[in-house]
TINU-248845 format. One record per residue (C-alpha): x, y, z; residue in one letter. Coordinates in steps of 0.001 Angstrom, whole numbers, plus 524288, in hexadecimal, padded with zeros to 5 digits. Example, Ala and Ser with C-alpha at 12.3 -4.5 7.8 and 13.67 -1.06 7.14 Angstrom:
# residues 2
8300C7EE6C81E78a 835667FBDC81BE4s 
This chain:
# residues 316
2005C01E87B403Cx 2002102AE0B45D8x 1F5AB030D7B3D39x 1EC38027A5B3F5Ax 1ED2F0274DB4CD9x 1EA8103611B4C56x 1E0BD0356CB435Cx 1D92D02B07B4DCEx 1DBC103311B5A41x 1CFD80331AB639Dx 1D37C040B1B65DEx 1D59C04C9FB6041x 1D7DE05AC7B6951x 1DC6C065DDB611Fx 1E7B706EFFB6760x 1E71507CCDB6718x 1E26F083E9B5B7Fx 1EC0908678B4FE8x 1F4E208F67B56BFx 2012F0973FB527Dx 2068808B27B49AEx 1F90A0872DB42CDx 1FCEF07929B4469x 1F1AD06F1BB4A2Ex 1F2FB067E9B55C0x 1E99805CBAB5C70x 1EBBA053F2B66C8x 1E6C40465FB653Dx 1E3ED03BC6B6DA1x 1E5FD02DE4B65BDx 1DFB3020B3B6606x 1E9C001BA5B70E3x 1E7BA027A4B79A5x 1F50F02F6DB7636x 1F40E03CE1B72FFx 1FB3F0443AB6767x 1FAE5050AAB60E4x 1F855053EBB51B9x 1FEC506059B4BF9x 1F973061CCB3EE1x 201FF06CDCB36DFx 1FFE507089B28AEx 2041607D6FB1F12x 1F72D081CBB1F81x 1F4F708451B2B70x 201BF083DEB33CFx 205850910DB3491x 214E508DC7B36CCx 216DB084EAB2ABAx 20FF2091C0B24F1x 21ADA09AACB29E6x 226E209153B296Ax 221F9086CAB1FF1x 2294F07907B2139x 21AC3071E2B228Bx 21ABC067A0B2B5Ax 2289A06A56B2FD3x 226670649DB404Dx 22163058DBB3A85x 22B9C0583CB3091x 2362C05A57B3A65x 230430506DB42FDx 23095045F7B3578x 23D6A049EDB3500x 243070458DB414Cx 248000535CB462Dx 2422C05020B52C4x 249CB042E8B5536x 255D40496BB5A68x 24E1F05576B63D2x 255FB053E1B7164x 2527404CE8B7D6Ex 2468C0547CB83BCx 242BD05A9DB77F8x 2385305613B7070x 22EC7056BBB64CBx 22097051BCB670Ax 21D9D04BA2B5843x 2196503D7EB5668x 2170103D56B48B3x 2147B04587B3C2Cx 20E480439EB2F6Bx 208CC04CD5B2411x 1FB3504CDDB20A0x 1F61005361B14D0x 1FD24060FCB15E8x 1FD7405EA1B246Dx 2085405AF3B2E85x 201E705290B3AA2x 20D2E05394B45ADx 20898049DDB4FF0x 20F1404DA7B5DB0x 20E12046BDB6D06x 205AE04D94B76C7x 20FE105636B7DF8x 205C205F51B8425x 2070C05B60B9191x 2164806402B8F0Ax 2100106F3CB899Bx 2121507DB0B8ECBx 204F30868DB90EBx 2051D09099B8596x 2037F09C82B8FF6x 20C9709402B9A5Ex 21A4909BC2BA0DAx 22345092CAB9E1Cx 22BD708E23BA8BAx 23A8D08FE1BA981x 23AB30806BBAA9Ex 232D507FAAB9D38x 23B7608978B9640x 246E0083B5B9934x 240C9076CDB93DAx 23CCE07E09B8625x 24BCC082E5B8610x 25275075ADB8A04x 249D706F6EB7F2Cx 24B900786CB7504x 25B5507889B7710x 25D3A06AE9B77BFx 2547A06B53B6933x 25D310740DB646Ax 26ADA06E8FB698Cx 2655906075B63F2x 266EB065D1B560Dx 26E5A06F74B5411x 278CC0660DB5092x 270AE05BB9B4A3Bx 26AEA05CDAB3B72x 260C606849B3A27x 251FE0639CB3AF7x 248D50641FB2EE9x 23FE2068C0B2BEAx 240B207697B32C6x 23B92083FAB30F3x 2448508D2AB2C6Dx 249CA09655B371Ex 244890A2D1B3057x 236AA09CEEB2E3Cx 2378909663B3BFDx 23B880A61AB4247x 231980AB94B3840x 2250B0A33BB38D2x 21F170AF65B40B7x 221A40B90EB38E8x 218B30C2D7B34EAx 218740BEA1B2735x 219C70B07CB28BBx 20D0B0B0A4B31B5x 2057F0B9E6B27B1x 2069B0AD52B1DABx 1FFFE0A325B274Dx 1F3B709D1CB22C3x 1EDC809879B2F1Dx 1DF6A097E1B3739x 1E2E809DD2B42C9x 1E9850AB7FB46CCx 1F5AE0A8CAB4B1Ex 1FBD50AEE6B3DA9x 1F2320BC50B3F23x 1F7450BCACB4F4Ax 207580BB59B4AEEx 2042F0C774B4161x 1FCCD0CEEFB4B56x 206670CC1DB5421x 2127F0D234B4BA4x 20B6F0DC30B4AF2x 20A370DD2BB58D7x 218E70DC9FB5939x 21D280E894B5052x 212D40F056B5909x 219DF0ED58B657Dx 229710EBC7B61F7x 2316A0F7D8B5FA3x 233FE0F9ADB5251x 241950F541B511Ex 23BD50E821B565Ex 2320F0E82FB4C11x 239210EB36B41D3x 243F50E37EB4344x 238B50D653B4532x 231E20DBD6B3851x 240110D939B2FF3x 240B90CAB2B3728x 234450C7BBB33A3x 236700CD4EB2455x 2449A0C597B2332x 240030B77FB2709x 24E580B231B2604x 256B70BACCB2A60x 255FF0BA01B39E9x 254290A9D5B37DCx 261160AA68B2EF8x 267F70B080B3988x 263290A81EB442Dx 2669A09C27B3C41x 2752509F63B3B19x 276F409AF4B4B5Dx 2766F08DB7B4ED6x 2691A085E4B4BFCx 2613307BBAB508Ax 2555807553B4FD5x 24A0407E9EB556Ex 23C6307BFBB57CDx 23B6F088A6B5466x 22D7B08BEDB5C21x 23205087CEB6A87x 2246908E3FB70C4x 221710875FB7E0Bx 2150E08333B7614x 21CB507ABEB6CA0x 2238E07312B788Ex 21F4206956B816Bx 2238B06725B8F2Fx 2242405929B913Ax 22ACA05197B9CC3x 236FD04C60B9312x 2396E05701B8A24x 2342C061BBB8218x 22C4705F6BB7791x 22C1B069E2B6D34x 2228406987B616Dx 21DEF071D6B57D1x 22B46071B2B4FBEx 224CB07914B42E7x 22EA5084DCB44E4x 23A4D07B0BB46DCx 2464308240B4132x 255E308496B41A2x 25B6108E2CB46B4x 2639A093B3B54B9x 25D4D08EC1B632Dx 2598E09B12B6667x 24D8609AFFB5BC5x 2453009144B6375x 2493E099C0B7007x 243930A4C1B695Bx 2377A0A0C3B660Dx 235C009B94B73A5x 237FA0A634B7B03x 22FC30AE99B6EBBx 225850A6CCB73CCx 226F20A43AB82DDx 230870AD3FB8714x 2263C0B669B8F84x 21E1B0AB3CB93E1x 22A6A0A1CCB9A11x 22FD60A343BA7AEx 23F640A544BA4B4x 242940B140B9D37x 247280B382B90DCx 2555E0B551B94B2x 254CF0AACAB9C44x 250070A10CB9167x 25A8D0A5F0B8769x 263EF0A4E5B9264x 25F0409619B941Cx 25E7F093C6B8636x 26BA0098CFB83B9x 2710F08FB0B8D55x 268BB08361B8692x 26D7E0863BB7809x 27C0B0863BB7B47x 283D008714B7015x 27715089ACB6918x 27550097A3B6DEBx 278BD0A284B6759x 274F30B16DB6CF6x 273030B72EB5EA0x 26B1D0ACC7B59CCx 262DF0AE79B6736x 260CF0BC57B6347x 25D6C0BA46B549Ex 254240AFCEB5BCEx 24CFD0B958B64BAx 24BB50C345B5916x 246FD0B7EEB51C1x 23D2A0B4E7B5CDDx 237D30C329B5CADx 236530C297B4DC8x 22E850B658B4FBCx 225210B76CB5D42x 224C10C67EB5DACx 215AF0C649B589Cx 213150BE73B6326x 21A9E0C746B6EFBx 212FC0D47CB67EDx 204B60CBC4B6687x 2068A0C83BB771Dx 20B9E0D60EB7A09x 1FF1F0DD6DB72C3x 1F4D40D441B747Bx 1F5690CB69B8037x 1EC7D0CF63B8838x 1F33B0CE19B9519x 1FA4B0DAB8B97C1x 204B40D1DBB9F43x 206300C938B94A4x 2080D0D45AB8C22x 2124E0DBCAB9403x 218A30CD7FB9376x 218EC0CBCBB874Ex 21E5B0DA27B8520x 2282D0D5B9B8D8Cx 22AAC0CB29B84EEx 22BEF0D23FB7700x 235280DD75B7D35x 23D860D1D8B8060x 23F0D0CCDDB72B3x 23F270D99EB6D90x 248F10DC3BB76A5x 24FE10D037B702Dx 24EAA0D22CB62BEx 25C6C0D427B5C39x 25F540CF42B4E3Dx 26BDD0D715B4E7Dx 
Protein backbone atom coordinates (compact mmCIF):
# COMPACT_ATOMS: atom_id res chain seq x y z
CA UNK A 1 0.00 0.00 0.00
CA UNK A 2 2.63 2.04 0.99
CA UNK A 3 4.67 1.85 -2.20
CA UNK A 4 2.22 2.86 -4.35
CA UNK A 5 1.17 5.63 -2.55
CA UNK A 6 4.83 6.81 -2.76
CA UNK A 7 5.27 6.02 -6.04
CA UNK A 8 1.94 8.52 -6.82
CA UNK A 9 3.03 11.41 -4.52
CA UNK A 10 2.32 14.89 -6.09
CA UNK A 11 5.51 15.81 -4.58
CA UNK A 12 8.86 15.11 -4.40
CA UNK A 13 11.69 17.71 -2.39
CA UNK A 14 15.02 16.10 -1.99
CA UNK A 15 16.87 16.66 1.57
CA UNK A 16 20.28 17.58 1.82
CA UNK A 17 22.84 16.11 -0.38
CA UNK A 18 24.33 12.60 0.48
CA UNK A 19 26.07 13.57 3.56
CA UNK A 20 28.36 11.66 6.06
CA UNK A 21 26.04 8.33 5.85
CA UNK A 22 25.50 8.24 1.88
CA UNK A 23 21.96 7.20 2.51
CA UNK A 24 19.03 9.17 0.36
CA UNK A 25 16.43 11.03 1.80
CA UNK A 26 13.17 12.89 0.13
CA UNK A 27 10.28 14.29 1.57
CA UNK A 28 7.03 13.68 -0.15
CA UNK A 29 3.81 15.15 -0.12
CA UNK A 30 0.98 12.30 -1.02
CA UNK A 31 -2.31 12.27 -2.80
CA UNK A 32 -4.29 13.06 0.59
CA UNK A 33 -1.98 15.97 1.54
CA UNK A 34 0.24 14.10 4.37
CA UNK A 35 3.77 14.41 4.18
CA UNK A 36 6.44 11.51 4.65
CA UNK A 37 9.96 10.95 4.18
CA UNK A 38 11.83 8.21 1.91
CA UNK A 39 15.33 6.99 3.06
CA UNK A 40 16.60 4.92 0.36
CA UNK A 41 19.93 2.87 1.67
CA UNK A 42 21.84 0.30 -0.37
CA UNK A 43 25.71 -1.44 -0.17
CA UNK A 44 26.70 0.51 -2.89
CA UNK A 45 26.46 3.52 -1.89
CA UNK A 46 25.80 3.73 1.96
CA UNK A 47 29.00 4.29 3.30
CA UNK A 48 28.10 2.67 6.92
CA UNK A 49 26.79 -0.74 5.66
CA UNK A 50 30.33 -0.31 3.82
CA UNK A 51 32.22 0.01 7.13
CA UNK A 52 30.00 -2.18 9.49
CA UNK A 53 28.07 -4.30 6.94
CA UNK A 54 24.63 -5.81 8.32
CA UNK A 55 22.72 -4.21 4.99
CA UNK A 56 19.57 -2.98 5.71
CA UNK A 57 19.97 -3.54 9.44
CA UNK A 58 17.37 -0.09 10.72
CA UNK A 59 14.88 -1.48 8.55
CA UNK A 60 15.48 -4.92 9.65
CA UNK A 61 15.34 -3.96 13.25
CA UNK A 62 12.26 -2.03 12.63
CA UNK A 63 10.66 -5.66 10.78
CA UNK A 64 11.72 -7.07 13.73
CA UNK A 65 9.79 -5.39 16.32
CA UNK A 66 12.85 -4.05 18.44
CA UNK A 67 11.13 -0.84 18.52
CA UNK A 68 7.74 -2.10 20.12
CA UNK A 69 9.01 -2.03 23.64
CA UNK A 70 11.27 1.72 23.39
CA UNK A 71 9.94 3.58 26.72
CA UNK A 72 7.35 6.15 27.13
CA UNK A 73 8.71 9.46 25.44
CA UNK A 74 11.04 7.78 23.38
CA UNK A 75 10.42 7.14 20.00
CA UNK A 76 11.38 5.84 16.50
CA UNK A 77 9.93 7.74 13.42
CA UNK A 78 9.48 4.52 10.81
CA UNK A 79 6.12 3.72 9.21
CA UNK A 80 7.06 1.05 7.04
CA UNK A 81 9.96 -0.80 5.24
CA UNK A 82 10.38 -2.92 2.28
CA UNK A 83 13.43 -4.09 -0.01
CA UNK A 84 13.63 -3.17 -3.48
CA UNK A 85 16.06 -4.66 -5.83
CA UNK A 86 19.35 -4.41 -3.69
CA UNK A 87 17.73 -1.47 -1.97
CA UNK A 88 16.15 -0.87 1.55
CA UNK A 89 13.19 1.98 1.29
CA UNK A 90 12.70 3.05 5.16
CA UNK A 91 9.56 5.19 5.04
CA UNK A 92 9.53 7.60 8.25
CA UNK A 93 6.73 10.58 9.62
CA UNK A 94 7.67 14.15 9.10
CA UNK A 95 9.32 15.01 12.51
CA UNK A 96 11.07 18.17 11.25
CA UNK A 97 9.15 20.65 13.01
CA UNK A 98 11.51 18.80 16.40
CA UNK A 99 14.64 19.12 14.69
CA UNK A 100 17.82 20.92 16.22
CA UNK A 101 19.80 23.56 13.79
CA UNK A 102 23.08 21.75 12.79
CA UNK A 103 25.25 24.96 14.02
CA UNK A 104 22.46 25.54 17.04
CA UNK A 105 23.95 25.76 21.12
CA UNK A 106 21.98 23.49 22.54
CA UNK A 107 20.11 24.43 25.58
CA UNK A 108 20.55 22.91 29.04
CA UNK A 109 16.67 22.13 28.73
CA UNK A 110 17.41 20.16 25.35
CA UNK A 111 20.35 18.24 26.77
CA UNK A 112 18.77 17.10 29.51
CA UNK A 113 15.96 15.86 27.10
CA UNK A 114 18.70 13.86 24.81
CA UNK A 115 19.97 12.33 28.32
CA UNK A 116 16.46 11.51 29.88
CA UNK A 117 15.67 9.82 26.47
CA UNK A 118 18.61 8.00 25.93
CA UNK A 119 18.56 6.52 29.72
CA UNK A 120 15.17 5.56 29.81
CA UNK A 121 16.28 3.52 26.13
CA UNK A 122 18.80 1.99 27.79
CA UNK A 123 17.14 1.07 31.30
CA UNK A 124 14.06 -0.38 28.97
CA UNK A 125 16.38 -3.22 27.84
CA UNK A 126 18.92 -3.93 29.57
CA UNK A 127 16.90 -6.57 31.22
CA UNK A 128 14.78 -7.61 28.33
CA UNK A 129 16.10 -10.02 25.31
CA UNK A 130 18.96 -8.31 23.23
CA UNK A 131 17.69 -6.63 19.86
CA UNK A 132 18.64 -8.08 16.39
CA UNK A 133 19.96 -7.33 14.16
CA UNK A 134 22.87 -5.05 15.58
CA UNK A 135 26.27 -3.95 14.63
CA UNK A 136 28.89 -5.42 16.39
CA UNK A 137 30.39 -3.17 19.12
CA UNK A 138 33.93 -3.18 17.52
CA UNK A 139 32.57 -2.32 13.97
CA UNK A 140 29.98 0.12 15.59
CA UNK A 141 33.41 2.00 17.72
CA UNK A 142 35.43 1.41 14.47
CA UNK A 143 33.29 2.53 11.46
CA UNK A 144 35.69 5.74 11.43
CA UNK A 145 38.63 4.38 11.37
CA UNK A 146 41.29 5.25 9.19
CA UNK A 147 41.23 2.05 7.38
CA UNK A 148 37.65 1.30 7.43
CA UNK A 149 37.00 4.80 5.63
CA UNK A 150 39.96 4.17 3.03
CA UNK A 151 37.59 1.06 1.71
CA UNK A 152 34.37 3.28 1.05
CA UNK A 153 33.16 3.41 -2.44
CA UNK A 154 31.12 6.50 -2.45
CA UNK A 155 30.33 9.96 -4.74
CA UNK A 156 30.97 12.41 -2.40
CA UNK A 157 34.08 13.35 -0.02
CA UNK A 158 33.15 12.62 3.14
CA UNK A 159 35.64 9.37 3.12
CA UNK A 160 38.79 11.73 1.54
CA UNK A 161 37.74 14.61 4.61
CA UNK A 162 37.80 11.62 7.66
CA UNK A 163 41.44 10.74 6.20
CA UNK A 164 42.54 14.27 5.94
CA UNK A 165 41.25 14.81 9.06
CA UNK A 166 43.41 11.89 10.96
CA UNK A 167 45.88 13.26 9.60
CA UNK A 168 45.12 16.46 11.00
CA UNK A 169 45.02 14.71 14.33
CA UNK A 170 48.61 13.05 14.60
CA UNK A 171 49.85 16.69 13.55
CA UNK A 172 48.25 18.32 16.51
CA UNK A 173 48.19 15.56 19.55
CA UNK A 174 51.35 14.86 21.44
CA UNK A 175 52.77 11.80 20.50
CA UNK A 176 51.82 9.59 23.28
CA UNK A 177 48.20 10.57 22.20
CA UNK A 178 48.91 9.55 18.78
CA UNK A 179 50.41 6.68 19.25
CA UNK A 180 48.46 5.17 21.62
CA UNK A 181 45.04 6.10 18.92
CA UNK A 182 47.29 4.52 16.03
CA UNK A 183 47.30 0.82 18.14
CA UNK A 184 43.22 1.34 18.70
CA UNK A 185 42.69 1.92 15.39
CA UNK A 186 45.17 -1.28 14.24
CA UNK A 187 43.41 -3.76 17.05
CA UNK A 188 39.66 -3.29 16.04
CA UNK A 189 38.48 -5.60 18.98
CA UNK A 190 40.32 -5.13 21.64
CA UNK A 191 39.01 -1.75 23.29
CA UNK A 192 35.18 -3.01 22.14
CA UNK A 193 36.01 -6.47 24.01
CA UNK A 194 36.78 -4.64 27.00
CA UNK A 195 33.93 -2.31 26.92
CA UNK A 196 31.57 -5.21 26.39
CA UNK A 197 32.51 -7.03 29.62
CA UNK A 198 30.26 -4.03 31.82
CA UNK A 199 26.76 -4.08 31.70
CA UNK A 200 24.99 -3.57 28.13
CA UNK A 201 22.13 -2.28 26.58
CA UNK A 202 20.56 -1.40 23.63
CA UNK A 203 22.39 1.79 22.03
CA UNK A 204 21.52 3.80 19.17
CA UNK A 205 24.87 4.00 18.94
CA UNK A 206 25.07 7.59 16.82
CA UNK A 207 23.04 9.87 19.42
CA UNK A 208 24.12 13.29 17.29
CA UNK A 209 21.47 16.07 17.98
CA UNK A 210 20.96 15.60 14.13
CA UNK A 211 19.59 12.08 14.47
CA UNK A 212 16.88 13.31 17.19
CA UNK A 213 13.84 15.11 16.97
CA UNK A 214 12.33 17.41 19.50
CA UNK A 215 8.75 16.87 19.44
CA UNK A 216 6.09 18.05 22.07
CA UNK A 217 5.55 14.13 23.50
CA UNK A 218 8.81 12.60 23.32
CA UNK A 219 12.00 12.21 21.52
CA UNK A 220 12.16 10.76 18.42
CA UNK A 221 15.47 9.22 17.48
CA UNK A 222 16.19 7.84 13.92
CA UNK A 223 18.90 6.87 12.01
CA UNK A 224 19.50 3.49 14.05
CA UNK A 225 22.21 1.99 11.30
CA UNK A 226 25.00 1.98 14.11
CA UNK A 227 22.50 0.34 16.66
CA UNK A 228 24.72 -1.87 18.90
CA UNK A 229 25.33 -3.54 22.54
CA UNK A 230 27.34 -2.49 24.67
CA UNK A 231 27.73 -0.12 28.35
CA UNK A 232 25.45 3.44 28.49
CA UNK A 233 28.23 5.39 28.41
CA UNK A 234 28.93 4.57 24.44
CA UNK A 235 25.95 6.61 23.18
CA UNK A 236 27.15 9.38 25.84
CA UNK A 237 30.31 9.35 24.12
CA UNK A 238 29.52 9.85 20.88
CA UNK A 239 27.26 12.66 21.94
CA UNK A 240 29.35 14.66 23.64
CA UNK A 241 32.26 13.56 20.60
CA UNK A 242 29.94 15.40 18.66
CA UNK A 243 28.23 18.30 20.68
CA UNK A 244 30.19 18.63 23.61
CA UNK A 245 31.79 22.30 22.58
CA UNK A 246 28.70 23.50 20.92
CA UNK A 247 25.99 22.72 24.13
CA UNK A 248 25.40 25.08 27.01
CA UNK A 249 26.17 22.67 30.22
CA UNK A 250 29.66 21.45 30.42
CA UNK A 251 31.12 18.37 30.05
CA UNK A 252 31.35 17.58 33.76
CA UNK A 253 28.22 18.59 34.20
CA UNK A 254 26.58 16.21 31.54
CA UNK A 255 28.54 13.09 32.88
CA UNK A 256 27.54 14.23 36.26
CA UNK A 257 23.76 14.25 34.90
CA UNK A 258 24.18 11.17 33.06
CA UNK A 259 25.65 9.35 35.88
CA UNK A 260 22.74 10.17 37.95
CA UNK A 261 20.17 8.93 34.90
CA UNK A 262 21.93 5.40 34.34
CA UNK A 263 21.76 4.32 38.00
CA UNK A 264 22.80 1.01 38.44
CA UNK A 265 23.89 1.23 34.83
CA UNK A 266 26.97 3.40 35.44
CA UNK A 267 30.12 2.27 35.76
CA UNK A 268 33.37 4.91 36.04
CA UNK A 269 35.80 2.43 34.08
CA UNK A 270 33.56 1.68 31.41
CA UNK A 271 32.98 5.69 31.20
CA UNK A 272 36.66 5.99 30.70
CA UNK A 273 37.19 3.11 28.13
CA UNK A 274 34.07 5.12 26.58
CA UNK A 275 35.74 8.53 26.32
CA UNK A 276 39.01 6.83 24.96
CA UNK A 277 36.73 5.09 22.68
CA UNK A 278 35.15 8.49 21.69
CA UNK A 279 38.64 10.02 20.91
CA UNK A 280 39.56 6.96 18.79
CA UNK A 281 36.38 7.54 16.89
CA UNK A 282 35.64 11.67 16.41
CA UNK A 283 39.31 12.79 16.84
CA UNK A 284 39.56 13.53 12.84
CA UNK A 285 36.87 15.60 13.27
CA UNK A 286 38.22 17.80 16.63
CA UNK A 287 41.94 18.07 14.49
CA UNK A 288 39.84 18.95 10.84
CA UNK A 289 37.79 22.07 13.11
CA UNK A 290 41.00 22.98 15.02
CA UNK A 291 43.28 23.42 11.58
CA UNK A 292 40.86 24.45 9.19
CA UNK A 293 37.85 26.33 10.43
CA UNK A 294 38.22 29.41 9.50
CA UNK A 295 37.00 31.27 12.50
CA UNK A 296 39.94 31.80 14.79
CA UNK A 297 37.27 31.57 17.75
CA UNK A 298 35.92 28.54 16.56
CA UNK A 299 39.27 27.20 16.31
CA UNK A 300 40.57 28.13 19.78
CA UNK A 301 37.13 26.31 20.70
CA UNK A 302 37.58 23.54 19.27
CA UNK A 303 41.29 23.34 20.68
CA UNK A 304 39.64 23.67 23.75
CA UNK A 305 37.67 20.82 22.96
CA UNK A 306 40.41 18.13 21.81
CA UNK A 307 42.76 19.06 24.97
CA UNK A 308 39.72 17.97 26.87
CA UNK A 309 39.48 14.51 25.44
CA UNK A 310 42.98 14.22 25.25
CA UNK A 311 43.01 15.15 28.60
CA UNK A 312 40.55 12.13 29.03
CA UNK A 313 41.99 9.51 27.22
CA UNK A 314 43.00 6.55 29.61
CA UNK A 315 42.81 2.87 28.45
CA UNK A 316 44.77 1.90 31.54
Amino acid sequence: MYAEAIAEAVERIPIGEAGRSGTRLEKVRLSDGSALVVKRTSAAYDRVTQTTGGHGREPRLFLSGAFRTLPPGVGHAIVEAWAEGDEWVILMRDVSAGLIPGDHVATYGEVERVLTGLSALHRAYASGPRPAPLCPLPLMLGNLYPGKIAAVRADHDFPGLVLRGWQRFHEVVPADISAAVRAVHHDHSGLADRLGRFPSTFLHGDPWLVNCSLMPDEIVFFDWALAAWGPPAIDLSVFLAGHGSRIQPSREEVLVRFRELSGGLHDATATRLALSAGLALMGWNKALDVTEHPDPAKRARERADLDWWISHFDLS
